[in-house]
C-alpha positions as CSV (number, residue, x, y, z in Angstrom):
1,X,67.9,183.8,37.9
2,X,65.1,181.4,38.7
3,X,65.1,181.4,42.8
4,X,64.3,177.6,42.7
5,X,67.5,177.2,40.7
6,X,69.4,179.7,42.7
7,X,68.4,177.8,46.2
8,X,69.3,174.3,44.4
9,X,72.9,175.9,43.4
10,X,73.1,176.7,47.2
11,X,71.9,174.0,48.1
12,X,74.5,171.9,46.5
13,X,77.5,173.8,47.4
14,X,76.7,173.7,50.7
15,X,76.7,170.0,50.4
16,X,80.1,170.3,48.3
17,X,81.6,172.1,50.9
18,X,79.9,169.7,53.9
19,X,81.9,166.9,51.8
20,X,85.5,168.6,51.7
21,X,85.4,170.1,55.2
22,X,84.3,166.6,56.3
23,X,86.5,164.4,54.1
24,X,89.4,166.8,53.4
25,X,91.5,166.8,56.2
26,X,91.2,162.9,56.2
27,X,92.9,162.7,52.1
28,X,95.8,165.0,53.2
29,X,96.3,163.2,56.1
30,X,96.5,160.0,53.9
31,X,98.0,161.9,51.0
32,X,101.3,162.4,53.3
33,X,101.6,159.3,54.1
34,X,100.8,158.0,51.0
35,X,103.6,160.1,49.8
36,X,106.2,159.5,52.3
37,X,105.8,155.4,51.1
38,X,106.3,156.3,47.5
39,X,109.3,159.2,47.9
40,X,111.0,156.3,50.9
41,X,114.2,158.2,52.2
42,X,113.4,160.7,49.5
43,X,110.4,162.0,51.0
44,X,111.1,165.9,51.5
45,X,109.6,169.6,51.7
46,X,109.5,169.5,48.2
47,X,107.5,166.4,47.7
48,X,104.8,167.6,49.9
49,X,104.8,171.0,48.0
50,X,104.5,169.0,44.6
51,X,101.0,168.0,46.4
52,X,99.9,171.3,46.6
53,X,100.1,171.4,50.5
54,X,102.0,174.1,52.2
55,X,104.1,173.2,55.0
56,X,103.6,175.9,58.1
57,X,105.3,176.6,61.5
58,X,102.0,175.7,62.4
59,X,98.3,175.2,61.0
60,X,96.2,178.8,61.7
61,X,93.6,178.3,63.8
62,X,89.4,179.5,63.2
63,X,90.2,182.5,65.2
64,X,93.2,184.0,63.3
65,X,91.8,183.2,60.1
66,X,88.5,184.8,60.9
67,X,90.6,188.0,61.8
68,X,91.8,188.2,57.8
69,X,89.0,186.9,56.1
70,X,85.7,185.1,56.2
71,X,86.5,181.4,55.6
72,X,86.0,178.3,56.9
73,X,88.9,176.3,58.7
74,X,88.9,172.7,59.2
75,X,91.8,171.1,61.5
76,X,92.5,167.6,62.3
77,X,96.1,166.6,63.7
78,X,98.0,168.9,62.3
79,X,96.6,169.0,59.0
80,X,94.2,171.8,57.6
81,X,91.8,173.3,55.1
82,X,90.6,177.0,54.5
83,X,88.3,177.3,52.7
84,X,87.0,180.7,51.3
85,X,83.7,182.2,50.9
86,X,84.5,182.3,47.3
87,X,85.3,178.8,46.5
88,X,89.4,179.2,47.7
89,X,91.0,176.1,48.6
90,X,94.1,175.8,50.9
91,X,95.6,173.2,52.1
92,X,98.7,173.0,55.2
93,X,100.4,171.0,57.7
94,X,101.7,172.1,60.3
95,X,106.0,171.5,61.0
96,X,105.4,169.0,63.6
97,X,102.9,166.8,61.8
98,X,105.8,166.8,58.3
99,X,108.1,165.5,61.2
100,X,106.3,162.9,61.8
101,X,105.5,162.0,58.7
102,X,109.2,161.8,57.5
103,X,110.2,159.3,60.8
104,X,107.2,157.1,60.3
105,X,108.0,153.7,59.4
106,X,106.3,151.7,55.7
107,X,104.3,150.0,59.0
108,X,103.3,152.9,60.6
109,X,102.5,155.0,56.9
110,X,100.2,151.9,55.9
111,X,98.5,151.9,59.2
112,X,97.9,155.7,59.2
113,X,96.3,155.7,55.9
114,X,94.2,153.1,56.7
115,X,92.7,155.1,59.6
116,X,92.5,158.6,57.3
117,X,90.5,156.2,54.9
118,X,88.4,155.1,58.0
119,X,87.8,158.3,59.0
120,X,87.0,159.7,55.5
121,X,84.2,156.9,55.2
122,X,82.6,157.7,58.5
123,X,83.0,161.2,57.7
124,X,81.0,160.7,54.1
125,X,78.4,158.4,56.2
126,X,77.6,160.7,58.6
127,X,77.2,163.3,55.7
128,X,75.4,161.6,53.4
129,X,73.1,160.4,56.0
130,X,72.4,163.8,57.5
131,X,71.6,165.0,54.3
132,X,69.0,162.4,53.6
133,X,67.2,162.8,56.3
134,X,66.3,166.5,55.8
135,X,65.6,165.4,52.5
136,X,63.0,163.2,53.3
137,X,62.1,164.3,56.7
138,X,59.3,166.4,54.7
139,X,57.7,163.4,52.4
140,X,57.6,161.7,56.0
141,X,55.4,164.4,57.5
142,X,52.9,164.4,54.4
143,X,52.8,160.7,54.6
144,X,54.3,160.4,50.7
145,X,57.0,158.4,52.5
146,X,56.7,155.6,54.7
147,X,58.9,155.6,57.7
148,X,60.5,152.1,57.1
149,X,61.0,153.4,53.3
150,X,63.0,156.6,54.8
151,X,64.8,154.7,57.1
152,X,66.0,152.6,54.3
153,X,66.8,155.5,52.3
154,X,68.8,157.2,54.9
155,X,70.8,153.5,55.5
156,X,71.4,153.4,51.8
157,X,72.7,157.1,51.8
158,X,74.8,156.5,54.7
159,X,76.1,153.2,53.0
160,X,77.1,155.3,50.0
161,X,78.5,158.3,51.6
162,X,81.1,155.8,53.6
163,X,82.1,154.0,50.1
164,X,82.5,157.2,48.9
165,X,84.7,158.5,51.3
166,X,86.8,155.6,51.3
167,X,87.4,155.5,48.0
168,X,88.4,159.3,47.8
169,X,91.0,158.7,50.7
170,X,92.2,155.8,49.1
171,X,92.4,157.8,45.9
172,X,94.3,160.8,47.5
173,X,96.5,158.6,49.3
174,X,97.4,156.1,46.0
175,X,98.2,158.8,43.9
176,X,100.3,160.6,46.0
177,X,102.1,157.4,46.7
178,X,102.4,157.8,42.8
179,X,103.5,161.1,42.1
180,X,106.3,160.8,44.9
181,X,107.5,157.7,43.4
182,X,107.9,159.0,40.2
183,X,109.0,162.4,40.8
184,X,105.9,164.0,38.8
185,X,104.5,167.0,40.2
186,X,103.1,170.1,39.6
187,X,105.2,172.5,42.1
188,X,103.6,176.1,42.7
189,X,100.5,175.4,40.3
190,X,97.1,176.3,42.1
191,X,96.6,172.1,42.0
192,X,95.8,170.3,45.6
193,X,96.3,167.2,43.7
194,X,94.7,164.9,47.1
195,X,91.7,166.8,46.8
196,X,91.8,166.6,42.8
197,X,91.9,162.9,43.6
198,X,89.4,162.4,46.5
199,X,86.5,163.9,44.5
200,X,87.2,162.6,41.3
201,X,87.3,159.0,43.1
202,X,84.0,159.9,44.9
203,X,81.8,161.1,42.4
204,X,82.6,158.1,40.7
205,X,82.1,155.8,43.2
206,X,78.7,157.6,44.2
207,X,77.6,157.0,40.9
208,X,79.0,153.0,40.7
209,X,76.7,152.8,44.0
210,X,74.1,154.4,42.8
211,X,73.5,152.1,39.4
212,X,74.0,148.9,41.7
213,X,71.7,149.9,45.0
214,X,69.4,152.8,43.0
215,X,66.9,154.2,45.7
216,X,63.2,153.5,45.6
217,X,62.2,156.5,46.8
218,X,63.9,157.7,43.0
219,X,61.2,158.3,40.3
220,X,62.2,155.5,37.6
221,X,63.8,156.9,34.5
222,X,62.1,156.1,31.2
223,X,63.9,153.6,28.6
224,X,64.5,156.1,25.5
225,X,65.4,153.1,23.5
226,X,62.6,150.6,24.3
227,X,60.2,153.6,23.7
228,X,62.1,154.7,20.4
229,X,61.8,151.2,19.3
230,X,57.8,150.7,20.1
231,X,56.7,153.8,18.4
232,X,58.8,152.4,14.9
């Protein structure tokens, strides 16, 4: 394999996995809650595992995972991600956090989502930010890149990576709410349908952002059909 292509490849899953560890624990967090407005007093073990979330005594910590396997763990109140250095996806809350989950009020649900969501858009902001700025940090050095020009760059990035993350909380959260409501599910199938959700709705609105605030710093892309049409 090409080594550029193999350092891009790394390069991007590095980022992929930046995104999920950073954004991840944020959907399930909203997906729970999102779930417990849709199931009402039906909201149950078996709802949750529908999500693809296991429900544990309590949520493993860095240290006992590390003692198993290599993986990365990511924990936020209660709720938690493992992810393997192959690309394995878990996702678990711990017995305490279902609790309260399933005594929250429709108030309390509501405003609990709309703090996961917050916290998945700073999340993306922060990452998509970072990201930009080694990306550009070199053009800035050479002189390619103006500083003002990066720093707008980096804004926009960090504008886009909070939209993003937003909208995949929102996602995870709303179609939870969905499934519990209508009883669809997918129980025991290797399907973490908030995450499912959270990238689906990111990518796409990455891409809605991109085509409405498209960076300068982007080489422009040439019109196929206006050149099509001049050389006929």
């Amino acid at each position: 394999m090409n080594p550029f292509v193999a350092l891009g490849s790394a390069v991007a899953t590095v980022r992929s996995v930046a995104q999920l560890a950073g954004m991840g624990t944020a959907a399930i967090r909203g997906a729970l809650y999102g779930a417990r407005l849709g199931a009402g007093a039906a909201f149950s073990r078996g709802v949750v595992e529908k999500l693809g979330v296991e429900i544990g005594r309590k949520v493993a910590t860095s240290a006992a995972i590390a003692r198993n396997a290599p993986s990365l763990v990511v924990e936020h109140a209660g709720s938690a991600l493992e992810i393997g250095t192959k690309g394995q996806v878990a996702a678990r809350v711990s017995e305490a956090a279902f609790r309260k989950v399933a005594s929250s009020s429709v108030r309390g649900a509501l405003s609990q989502i709309g703090r996961a969501t917050f916290r998945g858009a700073a999340a993306g902001a922060v990452i998509d930010a970072v990201w930009a700025g080694f990306g550009i940090i070199g053009r800035v050095r050479d002189g390619s890149v103006s500083r003002d020009n990066a720093t707008r760059h980096v804004a926009k990035r960090a504008a886009r990576g909070a939209v993003a993350g937003a909208a995949g909380v929102a996602a995870a959260s709303g179609t939870s709410a969905l499934l519990a409501a209508t009883g669809l599910g997918l129980l025991g199938a290797p399907v973490i349908v908030p995450l499912v959700a959270m990238a689906t709705a990111s990518s796409l609105a990455m891409r809605a952002f991109d085509r409405r605030f498209p960076s300068r710093l982007d080489p422009p892309k040439p019109d196929v059909r206006l050149r099509t049409a001049t050389s006929l």
